[in-house]
mmCIF file as gemmi writes it, N, C-alpha and C atoms, coordinates in Angstrom:
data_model
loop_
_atom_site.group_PDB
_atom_site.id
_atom_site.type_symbol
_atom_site.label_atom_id
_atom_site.label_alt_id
_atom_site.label_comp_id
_atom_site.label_asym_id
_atom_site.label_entity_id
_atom_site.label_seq_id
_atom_site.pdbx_PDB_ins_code
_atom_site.Cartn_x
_atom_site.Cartn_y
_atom_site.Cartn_z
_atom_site.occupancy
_atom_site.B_iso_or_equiv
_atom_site.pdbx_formal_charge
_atom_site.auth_seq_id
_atom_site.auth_asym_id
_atom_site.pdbx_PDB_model_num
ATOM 1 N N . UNK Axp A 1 ? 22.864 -8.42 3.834 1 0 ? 1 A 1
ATOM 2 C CA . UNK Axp A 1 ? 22.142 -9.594 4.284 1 0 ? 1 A 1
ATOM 3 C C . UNK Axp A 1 ? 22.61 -10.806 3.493 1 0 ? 1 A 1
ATOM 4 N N . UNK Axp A 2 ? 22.496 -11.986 4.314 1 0 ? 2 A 1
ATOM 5 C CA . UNK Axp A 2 ? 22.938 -13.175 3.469 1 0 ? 2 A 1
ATOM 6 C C . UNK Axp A 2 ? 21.859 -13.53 2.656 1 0 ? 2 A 1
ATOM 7 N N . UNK Axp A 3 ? 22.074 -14.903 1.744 1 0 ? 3 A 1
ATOM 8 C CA . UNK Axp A 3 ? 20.884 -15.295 0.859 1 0 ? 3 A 1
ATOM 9 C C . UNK Axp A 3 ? 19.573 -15.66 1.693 1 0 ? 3 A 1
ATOM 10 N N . UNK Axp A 4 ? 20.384 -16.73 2.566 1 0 ? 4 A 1
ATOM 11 C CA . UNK Axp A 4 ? 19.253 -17.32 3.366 1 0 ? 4 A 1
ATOM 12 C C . UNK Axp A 4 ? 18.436 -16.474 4.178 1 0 ? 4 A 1
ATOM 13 N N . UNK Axp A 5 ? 18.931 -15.303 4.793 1 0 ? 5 A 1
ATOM 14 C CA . UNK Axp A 5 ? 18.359 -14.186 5.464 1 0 ? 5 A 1
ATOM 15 C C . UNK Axp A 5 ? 17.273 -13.961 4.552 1 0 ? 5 A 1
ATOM 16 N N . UNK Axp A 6 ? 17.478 -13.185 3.246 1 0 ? 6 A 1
ATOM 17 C CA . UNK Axp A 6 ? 16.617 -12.723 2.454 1 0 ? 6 A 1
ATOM 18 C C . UNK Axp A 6 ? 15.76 -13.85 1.917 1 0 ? 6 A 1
ATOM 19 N N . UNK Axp A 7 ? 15.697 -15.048 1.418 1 0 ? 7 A 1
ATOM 20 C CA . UNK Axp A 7 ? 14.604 -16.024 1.376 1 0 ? 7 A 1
ATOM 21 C C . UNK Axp A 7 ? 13.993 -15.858 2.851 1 0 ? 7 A 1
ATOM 22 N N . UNK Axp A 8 ? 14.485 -16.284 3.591 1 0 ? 8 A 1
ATOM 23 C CA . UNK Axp A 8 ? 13.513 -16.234 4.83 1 0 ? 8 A 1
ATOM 24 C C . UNK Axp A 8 ? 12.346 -15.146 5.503 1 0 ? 8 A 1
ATOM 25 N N . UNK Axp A 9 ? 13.156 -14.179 4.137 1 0 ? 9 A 1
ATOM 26 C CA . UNK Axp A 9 ? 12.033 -13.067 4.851 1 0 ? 9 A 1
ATOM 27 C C . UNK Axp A 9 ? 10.477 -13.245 5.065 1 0 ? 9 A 1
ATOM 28 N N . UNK Axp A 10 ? 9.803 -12.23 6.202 1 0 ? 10 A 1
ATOM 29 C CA . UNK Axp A 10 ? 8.136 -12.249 6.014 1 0 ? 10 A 1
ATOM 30 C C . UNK Axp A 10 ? 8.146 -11.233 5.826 1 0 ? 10 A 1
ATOM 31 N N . UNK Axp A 11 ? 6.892 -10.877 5.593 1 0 ? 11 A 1
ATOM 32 C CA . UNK Axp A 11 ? 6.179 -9.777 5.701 1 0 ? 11 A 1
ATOM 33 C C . UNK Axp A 11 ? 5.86 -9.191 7.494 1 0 ? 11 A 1
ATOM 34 N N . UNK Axp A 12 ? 5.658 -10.058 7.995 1 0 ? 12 A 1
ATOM 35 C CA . UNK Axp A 12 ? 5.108 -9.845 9.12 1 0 ? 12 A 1
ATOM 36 C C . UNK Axp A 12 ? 6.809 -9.176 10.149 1 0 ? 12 A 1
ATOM 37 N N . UNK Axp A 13 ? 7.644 -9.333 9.78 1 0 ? 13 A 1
ATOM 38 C CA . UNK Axp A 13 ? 8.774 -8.859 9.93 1 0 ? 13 A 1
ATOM 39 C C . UNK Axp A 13 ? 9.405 -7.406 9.919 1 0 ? 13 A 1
ATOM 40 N N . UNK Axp A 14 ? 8.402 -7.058 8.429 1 0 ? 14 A 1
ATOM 41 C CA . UNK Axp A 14 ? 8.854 -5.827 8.312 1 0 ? 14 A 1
ATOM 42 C C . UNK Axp A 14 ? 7.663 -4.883 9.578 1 0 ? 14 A 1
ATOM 43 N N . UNK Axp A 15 ? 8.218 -3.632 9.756 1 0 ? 15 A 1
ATOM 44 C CA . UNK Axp A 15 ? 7.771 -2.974 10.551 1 0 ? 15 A 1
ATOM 45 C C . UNK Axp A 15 ? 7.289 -1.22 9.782 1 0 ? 15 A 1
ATOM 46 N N . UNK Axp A 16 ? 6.86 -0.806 9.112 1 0 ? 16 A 1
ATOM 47 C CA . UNK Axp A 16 ? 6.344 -0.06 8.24 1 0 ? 16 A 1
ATOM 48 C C . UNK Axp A 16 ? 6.492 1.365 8.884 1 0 ? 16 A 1
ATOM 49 N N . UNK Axp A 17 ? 5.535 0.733 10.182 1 0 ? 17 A 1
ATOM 50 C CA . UNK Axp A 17 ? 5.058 2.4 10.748 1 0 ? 17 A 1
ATOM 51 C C . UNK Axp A 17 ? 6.729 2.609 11.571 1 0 ? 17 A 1
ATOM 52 N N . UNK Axp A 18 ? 7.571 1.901 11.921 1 0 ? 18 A 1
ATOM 53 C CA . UNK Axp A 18 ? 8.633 2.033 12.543 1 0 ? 18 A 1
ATOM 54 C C . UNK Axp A 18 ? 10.157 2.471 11.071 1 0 ? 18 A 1
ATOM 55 N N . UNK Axp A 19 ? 9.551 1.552 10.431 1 0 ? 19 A 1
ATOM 56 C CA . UNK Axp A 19 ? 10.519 1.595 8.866 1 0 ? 19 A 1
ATOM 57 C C . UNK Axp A 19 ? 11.803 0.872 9.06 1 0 ? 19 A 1
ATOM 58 N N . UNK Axp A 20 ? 11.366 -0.408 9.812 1 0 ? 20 A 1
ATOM 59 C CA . UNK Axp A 20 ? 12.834 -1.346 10.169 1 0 ? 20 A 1
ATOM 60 C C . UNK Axp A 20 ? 12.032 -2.845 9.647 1 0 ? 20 A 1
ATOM 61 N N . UNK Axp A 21 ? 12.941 -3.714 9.298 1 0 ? 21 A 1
ATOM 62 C CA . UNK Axp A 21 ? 13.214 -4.785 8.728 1 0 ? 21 A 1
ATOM 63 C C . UNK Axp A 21 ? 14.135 -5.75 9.848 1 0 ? 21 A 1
ATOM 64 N N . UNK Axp A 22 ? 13.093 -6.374 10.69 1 0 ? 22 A 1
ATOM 65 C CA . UNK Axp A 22 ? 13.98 -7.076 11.796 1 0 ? 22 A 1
ATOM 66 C C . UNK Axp A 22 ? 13.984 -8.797 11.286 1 0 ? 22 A 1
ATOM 67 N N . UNK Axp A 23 ? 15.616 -9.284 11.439 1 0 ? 23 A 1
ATOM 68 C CA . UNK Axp A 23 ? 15.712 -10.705 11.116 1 0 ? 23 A 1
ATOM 69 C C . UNK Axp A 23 ? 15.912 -11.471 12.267 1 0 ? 23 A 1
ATOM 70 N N . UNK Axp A 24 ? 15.463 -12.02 12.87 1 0 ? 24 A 1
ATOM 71 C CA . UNK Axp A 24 ? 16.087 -13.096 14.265 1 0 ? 24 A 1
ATOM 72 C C . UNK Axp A 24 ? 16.669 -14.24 13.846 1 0 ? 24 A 1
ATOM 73 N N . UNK Axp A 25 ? 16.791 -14.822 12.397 1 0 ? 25 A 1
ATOM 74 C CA . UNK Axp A 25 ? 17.903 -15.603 12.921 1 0 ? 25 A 1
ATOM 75 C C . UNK Axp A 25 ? 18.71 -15.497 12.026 1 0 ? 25 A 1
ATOM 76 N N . UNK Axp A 26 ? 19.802 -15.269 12.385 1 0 ? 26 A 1
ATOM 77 C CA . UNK Axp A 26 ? 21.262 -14.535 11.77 1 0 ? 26 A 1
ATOM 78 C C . UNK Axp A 26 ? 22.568 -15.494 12.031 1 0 ? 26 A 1
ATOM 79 N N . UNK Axp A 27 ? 23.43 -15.697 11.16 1 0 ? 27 A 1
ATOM 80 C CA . UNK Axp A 27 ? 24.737 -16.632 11.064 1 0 ? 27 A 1
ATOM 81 C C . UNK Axp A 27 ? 25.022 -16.789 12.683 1 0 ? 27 A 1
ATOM 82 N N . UNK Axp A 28 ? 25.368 -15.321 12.956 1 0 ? 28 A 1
ATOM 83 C CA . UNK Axp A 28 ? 25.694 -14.833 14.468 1 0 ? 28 A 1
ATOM 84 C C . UNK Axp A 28 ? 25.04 -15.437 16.045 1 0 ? 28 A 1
ATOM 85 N N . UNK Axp A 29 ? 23.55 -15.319 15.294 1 0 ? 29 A 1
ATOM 86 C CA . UNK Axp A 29 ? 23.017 -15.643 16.609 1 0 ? 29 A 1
ATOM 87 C C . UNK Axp A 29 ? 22.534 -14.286 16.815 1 0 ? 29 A 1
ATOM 88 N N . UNK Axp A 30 ? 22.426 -13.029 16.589 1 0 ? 30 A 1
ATOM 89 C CA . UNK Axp A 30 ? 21.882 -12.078 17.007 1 0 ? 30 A 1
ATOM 90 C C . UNK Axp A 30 ? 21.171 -11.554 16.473 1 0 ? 30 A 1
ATOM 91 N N . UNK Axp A 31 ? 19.778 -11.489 16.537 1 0 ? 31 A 1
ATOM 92 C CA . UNK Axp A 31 ? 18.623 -10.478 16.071 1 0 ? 31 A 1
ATOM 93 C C . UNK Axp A 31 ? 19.729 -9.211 15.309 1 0 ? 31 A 1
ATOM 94 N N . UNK Axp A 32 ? 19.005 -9.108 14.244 1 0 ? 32 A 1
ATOM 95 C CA . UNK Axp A 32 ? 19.559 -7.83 13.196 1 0 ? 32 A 1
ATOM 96 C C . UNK Axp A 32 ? 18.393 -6.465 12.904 1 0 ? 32 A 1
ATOM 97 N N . UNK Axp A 33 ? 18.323 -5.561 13.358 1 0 ? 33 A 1
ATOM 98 C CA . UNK Axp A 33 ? 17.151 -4.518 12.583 1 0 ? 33 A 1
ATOM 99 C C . UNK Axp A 33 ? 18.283 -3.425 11.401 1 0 ? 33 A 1
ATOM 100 N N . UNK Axp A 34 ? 17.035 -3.383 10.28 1 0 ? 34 A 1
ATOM 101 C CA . UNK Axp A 34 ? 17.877 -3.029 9.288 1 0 ? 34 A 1
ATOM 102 C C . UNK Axp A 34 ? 16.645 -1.637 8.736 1 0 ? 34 A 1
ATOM 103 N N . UNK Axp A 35 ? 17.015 -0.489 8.377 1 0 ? 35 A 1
ATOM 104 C CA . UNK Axp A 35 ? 15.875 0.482 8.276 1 0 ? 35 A 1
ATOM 105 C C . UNK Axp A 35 ? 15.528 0.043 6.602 1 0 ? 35 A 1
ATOM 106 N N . UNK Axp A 36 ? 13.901 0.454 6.628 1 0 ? 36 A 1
ATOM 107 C CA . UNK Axp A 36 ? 13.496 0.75 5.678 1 0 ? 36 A 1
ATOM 108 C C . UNK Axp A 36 ? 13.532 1.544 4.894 1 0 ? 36 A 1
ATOM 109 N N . UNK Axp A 37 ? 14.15 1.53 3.686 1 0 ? 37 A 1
ATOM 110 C CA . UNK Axp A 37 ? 14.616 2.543 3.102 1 0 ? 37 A 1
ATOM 111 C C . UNK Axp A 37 ? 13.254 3.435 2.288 1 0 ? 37 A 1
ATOM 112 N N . UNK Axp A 38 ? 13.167 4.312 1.655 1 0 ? 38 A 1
ATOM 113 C CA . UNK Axp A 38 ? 12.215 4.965 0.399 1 0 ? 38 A 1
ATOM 114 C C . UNK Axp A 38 ? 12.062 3.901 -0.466 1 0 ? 38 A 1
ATOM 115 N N . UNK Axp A 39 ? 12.975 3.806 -1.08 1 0 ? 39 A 1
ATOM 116 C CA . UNK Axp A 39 ? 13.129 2.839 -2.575 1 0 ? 39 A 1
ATOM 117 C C . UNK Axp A 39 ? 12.613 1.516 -1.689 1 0 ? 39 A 1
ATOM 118 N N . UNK Axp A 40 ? 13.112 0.729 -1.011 1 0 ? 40 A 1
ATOM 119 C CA . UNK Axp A 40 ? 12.748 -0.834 -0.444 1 0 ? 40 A 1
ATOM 120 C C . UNK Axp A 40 ? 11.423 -0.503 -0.015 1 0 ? 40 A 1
ATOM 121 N N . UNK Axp A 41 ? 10.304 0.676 0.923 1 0 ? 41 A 1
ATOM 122 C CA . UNK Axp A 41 ? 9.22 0.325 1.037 1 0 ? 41 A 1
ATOM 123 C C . UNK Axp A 41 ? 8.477 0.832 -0.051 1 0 ? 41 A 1
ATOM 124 N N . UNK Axp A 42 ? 8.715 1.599 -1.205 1 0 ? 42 A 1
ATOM 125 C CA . UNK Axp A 42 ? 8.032 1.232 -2.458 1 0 ? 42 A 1
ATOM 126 C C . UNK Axp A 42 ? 8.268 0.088 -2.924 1 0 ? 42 A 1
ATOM 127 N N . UNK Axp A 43 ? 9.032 -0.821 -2.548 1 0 ? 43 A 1
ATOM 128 C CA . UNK Axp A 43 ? 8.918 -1.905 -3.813 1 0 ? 43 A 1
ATOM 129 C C . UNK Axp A 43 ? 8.034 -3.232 -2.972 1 0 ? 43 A 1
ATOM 130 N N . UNK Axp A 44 ? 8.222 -2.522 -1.269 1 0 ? 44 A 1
ATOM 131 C CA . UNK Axp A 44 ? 7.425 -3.493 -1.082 1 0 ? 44 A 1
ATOM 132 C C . UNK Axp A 44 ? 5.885 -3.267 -1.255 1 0 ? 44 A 1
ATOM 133 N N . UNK Axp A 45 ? 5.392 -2.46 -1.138 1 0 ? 45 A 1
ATOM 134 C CA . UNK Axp A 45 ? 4.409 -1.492 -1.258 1 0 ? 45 A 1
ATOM 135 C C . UNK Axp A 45 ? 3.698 -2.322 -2.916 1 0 ? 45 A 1
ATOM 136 N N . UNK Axp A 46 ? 4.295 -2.938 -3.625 1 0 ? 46 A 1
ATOM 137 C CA . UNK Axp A 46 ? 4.014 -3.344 -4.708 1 0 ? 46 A 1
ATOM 138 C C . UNK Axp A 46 ? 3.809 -4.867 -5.069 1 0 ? 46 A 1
ATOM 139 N N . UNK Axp A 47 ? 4.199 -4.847 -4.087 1 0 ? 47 A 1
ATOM 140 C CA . UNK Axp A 47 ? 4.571 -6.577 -3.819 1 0 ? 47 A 1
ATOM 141 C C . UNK Axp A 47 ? 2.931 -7.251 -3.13 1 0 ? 47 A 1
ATOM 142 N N . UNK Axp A 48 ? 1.944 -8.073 -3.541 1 0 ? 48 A 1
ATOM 143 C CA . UNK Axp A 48 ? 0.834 -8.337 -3.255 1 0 ? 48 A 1
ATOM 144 C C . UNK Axp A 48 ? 1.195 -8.983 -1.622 1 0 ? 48 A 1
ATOM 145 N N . UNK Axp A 49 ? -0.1 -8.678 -1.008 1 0 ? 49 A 1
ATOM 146 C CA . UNK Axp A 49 ? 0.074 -8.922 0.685 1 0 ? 49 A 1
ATOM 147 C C . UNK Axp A 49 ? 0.565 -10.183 0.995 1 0 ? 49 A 1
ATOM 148 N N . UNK Axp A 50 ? 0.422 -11.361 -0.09 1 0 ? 50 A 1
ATOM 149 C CA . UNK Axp A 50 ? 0.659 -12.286 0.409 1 0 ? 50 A 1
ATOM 150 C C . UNK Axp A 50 ? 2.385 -13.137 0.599 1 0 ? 50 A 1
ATOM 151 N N . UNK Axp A 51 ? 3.022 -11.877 -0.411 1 0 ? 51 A 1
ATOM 152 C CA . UNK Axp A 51 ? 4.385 -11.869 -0.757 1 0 ? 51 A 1
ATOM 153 C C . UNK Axp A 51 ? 5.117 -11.405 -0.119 1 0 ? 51 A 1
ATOM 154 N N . UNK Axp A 52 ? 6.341 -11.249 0.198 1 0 ? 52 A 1
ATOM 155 C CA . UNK Axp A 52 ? 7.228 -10.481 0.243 1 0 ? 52 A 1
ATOM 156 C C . UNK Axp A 52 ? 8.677 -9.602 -0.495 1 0 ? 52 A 1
């Protein structure tokens, strides 16, 4: 992922019960889904609701 991708992230983005991480706006122009890994949804899992 680029920088700006990852600042831009939400929360509301990630998808938990699915375990994907979808970005819509991308260098490209094309919606990106990226899986949730073990390690990435523990750390989000830690991260207070209002964060990402």
């Amino acid at each position: 992922m680029r920088r700006g991708e990852i600042v831009s992230l939400r929360r509301e983005k990630v998808d938990m019960e699915r375990r994907i991480l979808r970005i819509e706006e991308t260098k490209s122009g094309e919606p990106l889904e990226f899986p949730v890994t073990q390690q990435l949804g523990e750390t989000l899992a830690l991260r207070p609701k209002g964060e990402l």
